[in-house]
Backbone as CSV, one residue per row, in Angstrom:
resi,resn,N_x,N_y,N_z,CA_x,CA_y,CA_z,C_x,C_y,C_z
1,UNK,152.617,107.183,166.979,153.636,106.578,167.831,154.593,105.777,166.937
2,UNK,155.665,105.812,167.318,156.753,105.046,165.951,157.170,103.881,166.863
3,UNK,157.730,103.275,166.206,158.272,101.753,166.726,158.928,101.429,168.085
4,UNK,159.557,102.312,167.991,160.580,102.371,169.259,159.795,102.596,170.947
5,UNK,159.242,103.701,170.294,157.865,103.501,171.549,156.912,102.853,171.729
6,UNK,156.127,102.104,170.264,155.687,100.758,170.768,156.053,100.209,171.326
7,UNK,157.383,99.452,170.809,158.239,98.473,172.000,158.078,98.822,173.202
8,UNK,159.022,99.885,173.698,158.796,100.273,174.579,157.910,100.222,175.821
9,UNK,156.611,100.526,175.481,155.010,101.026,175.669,154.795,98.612,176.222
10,UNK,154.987,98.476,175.353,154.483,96.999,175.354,155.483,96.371,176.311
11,UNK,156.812,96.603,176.237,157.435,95.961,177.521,157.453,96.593,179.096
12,UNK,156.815,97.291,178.719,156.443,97.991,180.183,154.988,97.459,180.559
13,UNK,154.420,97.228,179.702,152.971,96.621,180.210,152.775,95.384,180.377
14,UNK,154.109,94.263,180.053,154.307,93.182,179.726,154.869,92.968,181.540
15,UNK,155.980,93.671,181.743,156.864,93.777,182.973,155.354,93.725,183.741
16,UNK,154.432,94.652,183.764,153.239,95.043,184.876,152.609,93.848,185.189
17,UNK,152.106,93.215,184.032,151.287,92.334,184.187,151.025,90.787,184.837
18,UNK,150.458,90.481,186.084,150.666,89.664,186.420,149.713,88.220,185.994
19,UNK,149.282,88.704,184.596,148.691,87.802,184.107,149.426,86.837,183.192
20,UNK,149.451,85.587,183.923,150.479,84.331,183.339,149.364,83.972,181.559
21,UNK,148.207,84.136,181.480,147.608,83.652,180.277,148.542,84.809,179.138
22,UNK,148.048,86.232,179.920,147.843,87.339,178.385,149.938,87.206,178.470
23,UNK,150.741,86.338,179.254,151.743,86.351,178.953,152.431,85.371,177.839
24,UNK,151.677,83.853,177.895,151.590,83.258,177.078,150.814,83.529,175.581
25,UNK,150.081,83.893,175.679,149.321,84.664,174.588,150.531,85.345,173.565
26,UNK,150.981,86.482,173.840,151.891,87.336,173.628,152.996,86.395,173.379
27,UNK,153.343,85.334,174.147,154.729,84.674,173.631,154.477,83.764,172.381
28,UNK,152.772,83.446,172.362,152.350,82.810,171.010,152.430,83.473,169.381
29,UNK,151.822,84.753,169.809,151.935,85.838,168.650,153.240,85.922,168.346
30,UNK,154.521,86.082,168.844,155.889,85.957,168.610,156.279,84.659,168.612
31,UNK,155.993,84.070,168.576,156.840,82.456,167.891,156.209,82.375,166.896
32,UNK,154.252,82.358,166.205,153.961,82.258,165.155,154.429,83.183,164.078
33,UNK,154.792,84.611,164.713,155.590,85.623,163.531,156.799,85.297,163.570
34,UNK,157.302,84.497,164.082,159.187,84.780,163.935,159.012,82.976,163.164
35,UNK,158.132,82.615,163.471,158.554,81.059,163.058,157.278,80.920,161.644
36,UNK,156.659,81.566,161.237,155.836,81.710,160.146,156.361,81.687,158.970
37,UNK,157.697,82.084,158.901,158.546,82.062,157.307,160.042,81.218,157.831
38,UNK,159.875,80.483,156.864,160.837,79.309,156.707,161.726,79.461,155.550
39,UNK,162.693,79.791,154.826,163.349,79.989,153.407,164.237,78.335,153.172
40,UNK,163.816,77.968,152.538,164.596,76.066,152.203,165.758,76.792,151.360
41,UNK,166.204,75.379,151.445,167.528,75.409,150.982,167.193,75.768,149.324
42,UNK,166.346,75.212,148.987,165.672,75.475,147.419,165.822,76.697,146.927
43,UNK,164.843,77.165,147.739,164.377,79.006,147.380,166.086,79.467,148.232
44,UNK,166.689,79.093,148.767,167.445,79.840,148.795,168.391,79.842,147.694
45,UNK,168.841,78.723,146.859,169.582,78.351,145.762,169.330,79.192,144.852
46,UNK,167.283,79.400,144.861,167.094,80.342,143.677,167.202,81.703,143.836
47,UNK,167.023,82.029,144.627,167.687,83.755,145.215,169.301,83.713,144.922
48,UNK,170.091,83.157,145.120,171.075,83.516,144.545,172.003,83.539,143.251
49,UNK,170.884,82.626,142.477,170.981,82.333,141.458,170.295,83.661,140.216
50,UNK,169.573,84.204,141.353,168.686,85.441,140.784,169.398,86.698,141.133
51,UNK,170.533,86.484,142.183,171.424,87.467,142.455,172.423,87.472,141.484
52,UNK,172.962,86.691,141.117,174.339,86.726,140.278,173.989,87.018,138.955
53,UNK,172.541,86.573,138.384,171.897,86.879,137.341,171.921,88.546,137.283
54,UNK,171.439,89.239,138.333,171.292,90.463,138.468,172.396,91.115,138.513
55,UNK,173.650,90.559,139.529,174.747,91.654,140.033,175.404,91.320,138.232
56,UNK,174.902,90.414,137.244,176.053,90.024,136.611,175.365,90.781,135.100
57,UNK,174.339,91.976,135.366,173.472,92.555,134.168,172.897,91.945,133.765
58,UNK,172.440,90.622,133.885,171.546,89.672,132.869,170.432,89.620,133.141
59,UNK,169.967,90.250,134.117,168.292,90.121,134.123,168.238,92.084,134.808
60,UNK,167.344,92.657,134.360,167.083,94.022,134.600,166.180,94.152,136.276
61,UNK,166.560,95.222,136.677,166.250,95.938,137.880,164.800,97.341,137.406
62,UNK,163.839,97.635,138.005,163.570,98.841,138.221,163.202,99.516,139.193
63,UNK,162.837,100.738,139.358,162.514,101.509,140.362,161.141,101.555,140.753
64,UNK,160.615,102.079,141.776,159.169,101.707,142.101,158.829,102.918,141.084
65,UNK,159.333,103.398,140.777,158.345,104.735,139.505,158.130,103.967,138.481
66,UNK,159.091,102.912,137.824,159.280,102.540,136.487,158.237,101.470,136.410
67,UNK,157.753,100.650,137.808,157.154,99.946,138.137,155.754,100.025,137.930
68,UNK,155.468,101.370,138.737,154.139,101.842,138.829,154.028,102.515,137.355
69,UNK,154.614,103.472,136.463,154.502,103.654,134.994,154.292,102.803,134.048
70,UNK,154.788,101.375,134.134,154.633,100.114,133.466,152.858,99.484,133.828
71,UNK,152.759,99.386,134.550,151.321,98.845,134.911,150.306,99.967,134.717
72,UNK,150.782,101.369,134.465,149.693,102.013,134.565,149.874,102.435,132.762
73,UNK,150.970,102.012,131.815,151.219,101.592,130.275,150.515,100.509,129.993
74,UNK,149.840,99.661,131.471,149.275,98.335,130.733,150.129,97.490,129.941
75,UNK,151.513,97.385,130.600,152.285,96.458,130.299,152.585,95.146,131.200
């Protein structure tokens, strides 16, 4: 089943249900995933500081092949 029909599948069983707990429940699991990652002003300074480094050639990029070839060089 792909995503779209999860959704789907879950707001239709959500609409059915006249259970006020398993509704709160469900609204808990979605505030702890949407509110679980926080990015500060910090880490955000350093992400872009790691962007301009990058867009500007000074620090190198690779591909998930070059990635997985490197660790499996035991580098």
């Amino acid at each position: 089943m792909d995503k779209n029909n999860i959704k789907l599948d879950l707001m239709q069983q959500l609409m059915l249900t006249e259970s006020e707990e398993l509704l709160l429940e469900v609204q808990k699991l979605i505030d702890a995933h949407t509110q679980s990652f926080v990015l500060t002003d910090a880490h955000k300074t350093i992400l872009d500081e790691r962007r301009k480094r990058h867009q500007s050639g000074e620090s190198a990029s690779y591909s998930w092949e070059q990635v997985v070839d490197r660790i499996h060089a035991g580098k």
